[in-house]
N, C-alpha and C positions, 0 to 999 in steps of 0.2 A: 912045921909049926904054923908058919902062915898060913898054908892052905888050910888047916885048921880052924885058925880062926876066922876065914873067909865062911868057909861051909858052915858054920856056927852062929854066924851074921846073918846069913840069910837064910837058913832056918827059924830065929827068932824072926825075921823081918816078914817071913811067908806066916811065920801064926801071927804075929799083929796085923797083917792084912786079911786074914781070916774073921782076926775077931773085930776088927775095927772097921775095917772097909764097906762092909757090905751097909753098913747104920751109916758110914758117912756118905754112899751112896745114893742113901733112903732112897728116893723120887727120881732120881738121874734120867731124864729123857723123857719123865713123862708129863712137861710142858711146868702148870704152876707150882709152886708151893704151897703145901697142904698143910702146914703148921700150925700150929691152934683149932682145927677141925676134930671136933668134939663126934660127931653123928654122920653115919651113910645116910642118905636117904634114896629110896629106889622113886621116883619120879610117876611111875608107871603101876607098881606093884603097892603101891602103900599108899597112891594118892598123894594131893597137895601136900606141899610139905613149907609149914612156916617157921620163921626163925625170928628172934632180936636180936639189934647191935644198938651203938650207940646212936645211930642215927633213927633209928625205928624200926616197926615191924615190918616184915617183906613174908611174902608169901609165892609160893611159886608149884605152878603146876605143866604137867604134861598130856596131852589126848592123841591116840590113833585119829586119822580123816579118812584116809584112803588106802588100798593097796591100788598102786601103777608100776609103769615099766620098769622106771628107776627106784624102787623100791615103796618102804611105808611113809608115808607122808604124817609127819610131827605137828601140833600146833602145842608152843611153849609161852605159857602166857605169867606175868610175873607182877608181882606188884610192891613198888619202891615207896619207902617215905620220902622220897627227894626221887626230882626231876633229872637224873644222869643226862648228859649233852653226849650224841654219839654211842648210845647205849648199847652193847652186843653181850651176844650167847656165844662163846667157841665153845665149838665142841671139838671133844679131845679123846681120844681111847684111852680107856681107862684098862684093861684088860689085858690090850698092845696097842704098842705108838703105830698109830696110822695116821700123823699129822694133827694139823689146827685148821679148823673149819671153822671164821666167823659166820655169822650170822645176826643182819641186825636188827636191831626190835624197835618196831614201830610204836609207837604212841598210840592207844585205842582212846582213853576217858581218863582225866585225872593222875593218877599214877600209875596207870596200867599200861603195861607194852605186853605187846606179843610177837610172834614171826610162825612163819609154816618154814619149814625144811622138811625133807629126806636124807636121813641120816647115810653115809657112805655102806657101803657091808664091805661084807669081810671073807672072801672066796674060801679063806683058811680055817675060821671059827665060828660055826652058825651063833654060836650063843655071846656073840661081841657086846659086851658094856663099855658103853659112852660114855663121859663125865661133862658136866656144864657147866664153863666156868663166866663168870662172870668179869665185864671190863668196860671200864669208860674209853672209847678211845683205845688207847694202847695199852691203858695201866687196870693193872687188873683191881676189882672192888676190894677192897680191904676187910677184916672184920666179920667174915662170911662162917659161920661155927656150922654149917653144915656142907656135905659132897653131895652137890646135885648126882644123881648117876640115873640110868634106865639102859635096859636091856634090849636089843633093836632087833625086830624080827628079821626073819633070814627071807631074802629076794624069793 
Protein backbone atom coordinates (compact mmCIF):
# COMPACT_ATOMS: atom_id res chain seq x y z
CA UNK A 1 0.00 0.00 0.00
CA UNK A 2 2.69 2.39 0.83
CA UNK A 3 4.72 1.76 -1.99
CA UNK A 4 1.73 2.60 -3.73
CA UNK A 5 1.21 5.57 -2.88
CA UNK A 6 4.90 6.42 -3.17
CA UNK A 7 4.94 5.47 -6.95
CA UNK A 8 1.57 7.56 -7.27
CA UNK A 9 3.39 10.76 -5.71
CA UNK A 10 5.73 10.90 -7.88
CA UNK A 11 4.23 10.22 -10.89
CA UNK A 12 1.87 13.22 -10.13
CA UNK A 13 5.12 15.14 -9.11
CA UNK A 14 7.04 14.09 -12.76
CA UNK A 15 3.68 15.58 -14.82
CA UNK A 16 3.66 18.84 -12.77
CA UNK A 17 7.32 19.29 -13.49
CA UNK A 18 6.41 18.59 -16.97
CA UNK A 19 3.81 20.90 -17.13
CA UNK A 20 5.15 23.59 -14.75
CA UNK A 21 8.80 23.49 -14.84
CA UNK A 22 9.89 24.12 -18.15
CA UNK A 23 7.54 28.04 -17.93
CA UNK A 24 9.24 28.36 -14.53
CA UNK A 25 12.45 27.86 -16.15
CA UNK A 26 11.51 30.36 -18.87
CA UNK A 27 15.11 32.18 -19.32
CA UNK A 28 17.36 30.10 -16.83
CA UNK A 29 21.06 30.73 -17.74
CA UNK A 30 20.61 33.02 -20.34
CA UNK A 31 21.83 36.09 -18.30
CA UNK A 32 18.86 38.93 -18.23
CA UNK A 33 15.33 39.02 -17.64
CA UNK A 34 13.24 39.45 -20.60
CA UNK A 35 9.88 40.28 -19.04
CA UNK A 36 7.87 42.89 -20.50
CA UNK A 37 9.76 42.57 -24.05
CA UNK A 38 7.17 43.21 -26.45
CA UNK A 39 9.46 42.89 -30.07
CA UNK A 40 12.70 40.95 -31.46
CA UNK A 41 14.49 43.14 -33.36
CA UNK A 42 17.31 41.83 -35.62
CA UNK A 43 19.87 44.81 -35.34
CA UNK A 44 21.56 43.79 -38.52
CA UNK A 45 18.66 42.45 -40.84
CA UNK A 46 15.97 45.17 -40.26
CA UNK A 47 18.06 47.95 -39.56
CA UNK A 48 17.96 50.64 -36.77
CA UNK A 49 15.62 49.69 -34.53
CA UNK A 50 13.79 52.60 -32.12
CA UNK A 51 11.76 52.21 -29.19
CA UNK A 52 9.97 54.64 -26.12
CA UNK A 53 9.95 54.26 -22.35
CA UNK A 54 9.23 56.51 -19.89
CA UNK A 55 12.43 58.26 -20.14
CA UNK A 56 12.43 58.82 -24.01
CA UNK A 57 13.14 57.87 -27.25
CA UNK A 58 16.35 55.72 -27.89
CA UNK A 59 17.36 54.44 -31.06
CA UNK A 60 19.92 51.87 -31.59
CA UNK A 61 21.74 50.56 -34.37
CA UNK A 62 24.26 48.00 -35.73
CA UNK A 63 27.09 48.14 -39.03
CA UNK A 64 29.66 45.44 -40.33
CA UNK A 65 33.55 47.48 -40.50
CA UNK A 66 35.77 44.77 -41.17
CA UNK A 67 36.46 41.13 -41.62
CA UNK A 68 40.00 40.30 -39.51
CA UNK A 69 41.73 37.58 -37.83
CA UNK A 70 39.44 37.56 -34.82
CA UNK A 71 36.49 37.73 -36.73
CA UNK A 72 33.77 40.58 -38.07
CA UNK A 73 34.30 43.76 -36.36
CA UNK A 74 30.64 45.59 -35.01
CA UNK A 75 30.14 49.25 -34.74
CA UNK A 76 26.98 49.51 -32.22
CA UNK A 77 25.96 52.98 -31.88
CA UNK A 78 22.87 53.96 -29.72
CA UNK A 79 21.06 56.89 -28.82
CA UNK A 80 19.75 57.61 -25.00
CA UNK A 81 17.42 60.45 -23.89
CA UNK A 82 19.65 60.59 -20.71
CA UNK A 83 23.31 60.75 -20.17
CA UNK A 84 23.90 56.81 -18.52
CA UNK A 85 27.18 57.19 -16.26
CA UNK A 86 29.23 53.91 -17.16
CA UNK A 87 27.11 53.00 -20.03
CA UNK A 88 27.64 49.31 -21.54
CA UNK A 89 26.43 46.83 -24.26
CA UNK A 90 26.95 43.03 -23.01
CA UNK A 91 26.58 40.79 -25.17
CA UNK A 92 25.18 37.70 -24.44
CA UNK A 93 24.12 34.43 -26.69
CA UNK A 94 21.06 34.38 -27.38
CA UNK A 95 20.76 31.06 -29.33
CA UNK A 96 23.44 29.37 -26.54
CA UNK A 97 24.96 30.73 -23.30
CA UNK A 98 28.44 31.53 -24.31
CA UNK A 99 28.97 33.89 -21.48
CA UNK A 100 28.74 38.05 -20.86
CA UNK A 101 30.86 40.14 -22.83
CA UNK A 102 30.79 43.84 -21.68
CA UNK A 103 31.49 46.31 -23.80
CA UNK A 104 31.52 50.05 -23.18
CA UNK A 105 30.18 52.73 -25.07
CA UNK A 106 31.87 55.66 -25.41
CA UNK A 107 30.30 59.09 -25.72
CA UNK A 108 30.47 60.42 -29.47
CA UNK A 109 27.88 63.90 -29.48
CA UNK A 110 25.17 64.61 -27.32
CA UNK A 111 23.40 61.40 -26.38
CA UNK A 112 25.05 59.32 -28.60
CA UNK A 113 27.46 56.45 -27.69
CA UNK A 114 28.87 53.99 -29.62
CA UNK A 115 31.91 51.05 -29.32
CA UNK A 116 33.48 48.64 -32.17
CA UNK A 117 33.72 45.04 -30.93
CA UNK A 118 34.10 41.60 -32.57
CA UNK A 119 31.63 39.43 -31.47
CA UNK A 120 33.12 35.92 -29.92
CA UNK A 121 32.05 32.85 -32.71
CA UNK A 122 30.92 29.95 -32.05
CA UNK A 123 33.21 26.72 -33.48
CA UNK A 124 29.63 24.60 -32.85
CA UNK A 125 26.98 26.97 -34.67
CA UNK A 126 27.91 29.13 -37.68
CA UNK A 127 24.53 30.78 -37.48
CA UNK A 128 25.04 32.01 -33.55
CA UNK A 129 22.60 35.05 -32.58
CA UNK A 130 23.71 37.52 -29.92
CA UNK A 131 21.43 39.59 -27.80
CA UNK A 132 22.42 43.24 -26.51
CA UNK A 133 21.69 43.89 -23.47
CA UNK A 134 21.68 47.10 -22.08
CA UNK A 135 23.41 48.33 -18.20
CA UNK A 136 24.52 51.21 -16.29
CA UNK A 137 27.13 50.03 -14.48
CA UNK A 138 26.08 46.69 -13.05
CA UNK A 139 22.32 47.13 -13.20
CA UNK A 140 20.75 46.47 -16.16
CA UNK A 141 18.44 49.50 -18.03
CA UNK A 142 14.96 48.99 -17.05
CA UNK A 143 12.00 49.61 -19.39
CA UNK A 144 13.70 48.38 -22.62
CA UNK A 145 10.14 46.80 -24.75
CA UNK A 146 12.46 45.60 -27.37
CA UNK A 147 15.52 42.31 -27.77
CA UNK A 148 18.41 43.90 -29.41
CA UNK A 149 19.57 40.61 -31.31
CA UNK A 150 21.78 40.22 -34.62
CA UNK A 151 23.20 37.31 -36.20
CA UNK A 152 27.15 37.11 -36.29
CA UNK A 153 28.90 36.00 -39.28
CA UNK A 154 30.88 32.81 -39.11
CA UNK A 155 35.19 33.40 -38.79
Amino acid sequence: MLRAIAVTGLIVGLVALALFGWSMLGDAGKGRDTKGVTARCDLLAEGPCSWSNPSGDWQASLSKLSKGAQGTEYQFTITTPERPERFLAVLRGESMYMGEYPVPLGNQTGNEYSARFTAPFCTVDATMIWRIDLQQGQQPIGNIPVKLVFQAEPR
